[in-house]
N, C-alpha and C positions, 0 to 999 in steps of 0.2 A: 504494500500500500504506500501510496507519495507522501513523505512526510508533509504535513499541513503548515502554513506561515504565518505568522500576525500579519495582518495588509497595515497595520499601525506601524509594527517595528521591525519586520521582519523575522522575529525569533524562531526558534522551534517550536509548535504548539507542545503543550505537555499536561497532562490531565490528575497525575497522582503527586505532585510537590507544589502546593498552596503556598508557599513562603519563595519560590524559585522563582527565573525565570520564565515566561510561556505557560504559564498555568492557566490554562480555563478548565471550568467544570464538564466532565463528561456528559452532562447535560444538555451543554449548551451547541453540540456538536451533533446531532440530529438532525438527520436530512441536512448533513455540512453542503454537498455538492448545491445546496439552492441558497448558502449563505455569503457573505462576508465574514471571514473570523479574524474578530481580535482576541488576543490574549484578556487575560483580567487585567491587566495595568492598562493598557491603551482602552479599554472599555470603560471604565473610570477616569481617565483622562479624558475621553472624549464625550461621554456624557453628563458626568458632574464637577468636569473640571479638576479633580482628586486628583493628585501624584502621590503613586504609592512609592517607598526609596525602597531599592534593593543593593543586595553588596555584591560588589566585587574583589577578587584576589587583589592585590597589590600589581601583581602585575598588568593587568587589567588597566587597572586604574593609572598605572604609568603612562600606558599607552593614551588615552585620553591624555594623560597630560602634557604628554609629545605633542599631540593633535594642535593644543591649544599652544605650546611655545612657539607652533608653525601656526601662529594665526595672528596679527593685529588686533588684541584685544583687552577688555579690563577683566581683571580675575578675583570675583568674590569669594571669601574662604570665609567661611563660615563655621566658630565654633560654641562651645558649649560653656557658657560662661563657669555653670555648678562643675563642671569640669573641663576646666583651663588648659592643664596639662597633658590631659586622655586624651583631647578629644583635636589635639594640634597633627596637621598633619604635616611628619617631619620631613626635612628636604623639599619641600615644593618649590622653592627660588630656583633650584636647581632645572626643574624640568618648565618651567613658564616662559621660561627664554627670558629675555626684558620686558616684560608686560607689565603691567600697571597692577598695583596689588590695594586692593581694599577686606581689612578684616573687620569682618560683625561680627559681636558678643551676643547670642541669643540665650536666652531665660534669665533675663533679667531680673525678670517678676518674681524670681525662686528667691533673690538675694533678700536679706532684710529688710525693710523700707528706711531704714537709719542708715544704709548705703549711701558715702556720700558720693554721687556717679562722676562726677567732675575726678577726684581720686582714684576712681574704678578705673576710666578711661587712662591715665596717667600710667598706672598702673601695669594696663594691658601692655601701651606702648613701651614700657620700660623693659617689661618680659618679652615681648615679642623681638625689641633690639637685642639683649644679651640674647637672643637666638636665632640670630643672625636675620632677621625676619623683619624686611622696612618696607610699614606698606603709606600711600599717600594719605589713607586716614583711618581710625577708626572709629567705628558704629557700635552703641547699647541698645539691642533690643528686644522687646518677648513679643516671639512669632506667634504665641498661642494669644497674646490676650490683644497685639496690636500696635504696643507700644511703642515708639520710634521708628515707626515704618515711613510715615510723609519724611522724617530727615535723612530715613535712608532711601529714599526714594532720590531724594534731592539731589544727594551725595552721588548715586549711580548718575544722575543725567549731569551732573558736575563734571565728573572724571571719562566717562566714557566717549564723549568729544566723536560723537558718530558711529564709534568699534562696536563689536557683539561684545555680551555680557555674556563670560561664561563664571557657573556654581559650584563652586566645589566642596565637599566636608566629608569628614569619616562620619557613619551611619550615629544616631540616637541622638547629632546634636539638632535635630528640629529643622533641619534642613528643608524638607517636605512640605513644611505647615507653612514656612517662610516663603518657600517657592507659589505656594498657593493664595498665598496673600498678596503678592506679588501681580500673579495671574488677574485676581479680585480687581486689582489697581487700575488694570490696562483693561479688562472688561467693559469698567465702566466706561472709557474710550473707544475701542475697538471690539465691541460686541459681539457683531459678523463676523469679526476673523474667532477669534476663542472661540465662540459655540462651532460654527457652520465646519468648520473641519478638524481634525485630528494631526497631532504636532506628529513631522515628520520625525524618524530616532533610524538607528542603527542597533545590531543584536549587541553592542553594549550600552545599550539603554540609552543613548544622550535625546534629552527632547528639545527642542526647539520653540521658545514661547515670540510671539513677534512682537517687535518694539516698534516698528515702521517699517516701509516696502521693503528695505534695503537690511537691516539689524533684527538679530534676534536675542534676547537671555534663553543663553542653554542650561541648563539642566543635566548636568554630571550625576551615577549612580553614589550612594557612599560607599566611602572606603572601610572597609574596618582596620581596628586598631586592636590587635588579638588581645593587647594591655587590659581592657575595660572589661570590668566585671561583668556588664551587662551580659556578656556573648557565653558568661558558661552556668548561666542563671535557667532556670524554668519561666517562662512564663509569667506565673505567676510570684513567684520572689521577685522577677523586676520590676511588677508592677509594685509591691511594695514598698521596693527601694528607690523608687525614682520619684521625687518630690513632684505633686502636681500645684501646690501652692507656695507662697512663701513660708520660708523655713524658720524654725524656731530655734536660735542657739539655746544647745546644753551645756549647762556650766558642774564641771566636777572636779573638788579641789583633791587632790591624792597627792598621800608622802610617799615618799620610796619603799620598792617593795607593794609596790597595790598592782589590779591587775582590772583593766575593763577589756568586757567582749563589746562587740557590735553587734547583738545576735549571737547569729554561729558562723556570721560572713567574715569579720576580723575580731582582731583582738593586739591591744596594746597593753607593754608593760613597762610601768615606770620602773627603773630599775638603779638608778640613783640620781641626789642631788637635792634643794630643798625643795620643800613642800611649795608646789604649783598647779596653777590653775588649770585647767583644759579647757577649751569650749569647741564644742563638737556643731558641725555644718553639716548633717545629715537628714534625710526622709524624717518626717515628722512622728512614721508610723512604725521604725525600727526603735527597738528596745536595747538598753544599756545596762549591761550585769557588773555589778563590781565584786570584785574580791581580791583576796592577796596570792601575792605572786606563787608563792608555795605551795598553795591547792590551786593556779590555773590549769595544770595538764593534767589531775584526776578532774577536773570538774568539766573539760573538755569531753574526756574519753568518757564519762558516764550520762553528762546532760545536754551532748552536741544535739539537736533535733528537736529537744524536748522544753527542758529550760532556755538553753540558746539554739534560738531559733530567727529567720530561718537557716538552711546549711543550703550547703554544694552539695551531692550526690554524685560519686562517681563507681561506678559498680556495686551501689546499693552501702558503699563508703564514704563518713563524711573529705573530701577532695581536699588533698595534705596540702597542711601551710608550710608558706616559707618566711621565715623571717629577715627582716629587715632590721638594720642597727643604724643607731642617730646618735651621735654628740652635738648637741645644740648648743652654738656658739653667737646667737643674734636673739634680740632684744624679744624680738614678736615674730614667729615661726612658723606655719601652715604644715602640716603630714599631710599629701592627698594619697587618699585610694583609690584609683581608676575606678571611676565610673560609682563609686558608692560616698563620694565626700572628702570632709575635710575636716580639720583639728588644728586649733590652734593654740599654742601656748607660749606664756610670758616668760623672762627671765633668760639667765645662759646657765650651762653647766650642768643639765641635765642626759643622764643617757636611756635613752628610748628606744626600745625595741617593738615593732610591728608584724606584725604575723596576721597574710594577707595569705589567700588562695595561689598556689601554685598557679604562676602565665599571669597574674595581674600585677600591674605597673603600680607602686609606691614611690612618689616623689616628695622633696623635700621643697620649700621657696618660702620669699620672704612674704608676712600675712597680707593676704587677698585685701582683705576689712579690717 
């Protein structure tokens, strides 16, 4: 039988992986010979306007990025504010060629309302130069609730000086909701183009939104970032852990010698130096166990699942940690864990040990807030 094509993307139709590429429902492919078939993603692009994000390899994703250093154009990188670090996608300078770089901070809305953003953006800039990373501006904004979209709209028709807008970000930083808001923007302009037909793509997904006869904003898949917790979570533990409001710091003072889980997803232990503060930047809806360091790995091995919860599962095992070691040598400090938060604490001279899931990224930087 002829393999069947999205007329949207071209892909391979595919009927049994809902999360893949080329997914339609076996359903929807009855009496195909007298249809048009789109995949589920260009079916939702073209009737409700949705962009659903899918991932590609790395390698994949390079290749897009070759595409775009061989093109005259501005390059939005879009990451994840509640994860800074996870969510950067490393080396991109590298493959853009000389193109113009604009980075947005999305979820903004997750941060505190005591954020002061003027500091935030400063901030960003400052992180993003010590990594090697100079774009001509940055954007604060939350793609889910709205906020800072007309200045980053501005900012686009500021820099892009007639070139295509291409989108780039590794997967979960809201990439999608952004692009769709986006969409919303230009609809209200160009109505007949958005509804009347379906963005042209390639079988790696790039879509094509149009800005005028001549320019379009493309639409890059995300990349993943094997670092981020998210990707060896269930389902349902990410929905969990992934703040959908803003977040409420917890503050917990521990002397040396104490020991807090996050759950059963990490676990820190203070391990010397004087009694200090923490204040933890996580989901509102994960729970914090304290104890002393001395009973953390019986209290591990008996109450992983149960007390601390949720966990990793990996062959019906909670998925072994690795630990991470800090000498905190700056005034005001951040731990992040990819994809699950952040901690911060005052003072120098403490040594801190982290014990994160095996393959997730723990960084250290100076405090966010």
């Amino acid at each position: 039988m002829e393999q069947l094509k999205c007329i949207g993307c071209g892909i391979s139709i595919q009927t049994t992986k809902p999360k893949e590429l080329g997914y339609t429902p076996a359903s929807s492919l009855k009496n195909v010979e007298d249809k048009v078939i789109y995949c589920q993603r260009c079916f939702k692009l073209k009737h409700y306007n949705e962009v659903q994000d899918v991932s590609l390899t790395s390698g994949d994703f390079l290749k897009i990025l070759q595409q775009v250093g061989e093109s005259d154009a501005l390059v939005i990188n879009i990451i994840d504010i509640f994860d800074f670090s996870g969510s950067l996608v490393t080396g991109i300078t590298r493959h853009i060629g000389g193109n113009d770089i604009l980075v947005v901070g999305n979820k903004v809305d997750l941060l505190p309302k005591s954020t002061n953003k003027t500091k935030l953006n400063h901030w960003m800039r400052r992180s993003l130069k010590e990594m090697g990373l100079k774009p001509l501006d940055v954007a604060l904004v939350s793609a889910e609730k709205g906020l800072g979209i007309e200045e980053l709209m501005g900012m686009i028709e500021k820099y892009r000086k007639g070139r295509d807008v291409y989108i780039v970000g590794c997967t979960n930083v809201g990439k999608s909701t952004l692009v769709n808001r986006i969409i919303k923007r230009f609809t209200e302009e160009q109505q007949d183009i958005i509804t009347t037909s379906h963005f042209p793509g390639t079988t790696l997904d790039i879509i094509e939104i149009p800005l005028d006869d001549e320019t379009a904003i493309i639409d890059t898949p995300g990349i993943i970032n094997e670092h981020q917790l998210a990707h060896y979570v269930t389902p349902a533990v990410l929905k969990q852990m992934t703040p959908k409001k803003e977040i409420k710091a917890g503050v917990y003072q521990l002397n040396p010698e104490q020991t807090l889980f996050i759950g059963g997803l990490a676990r820190l232990d203070f391990v010397k130096g004087e009694r200090t503060s923490f204040i933890f930047h996580l989901s509102n809806q994960l729970h914090i166990h304290r104890t002393k360091l001395e009973k953390a790995e019986q209290l591990w091995k008996t109450q992983a699942g149960s007390v601390l919860k949720p966990i990793i599962l990996e062959n019906d095992q909670p998925r072994p940690m690795e630990k991470h070691v800090y000498h905190i040598n700056n005034q005001k400090t951040d731990i992040v864990i990819s994809g699950l938060g952040w901690l911060t604490l005052i003072g120098t001279g403490q040594e801190i040990h982290i014990h994160a899931p095996v393959g997730v990224g723990v960084f250290i930087r100076p405090s966010l807030i």
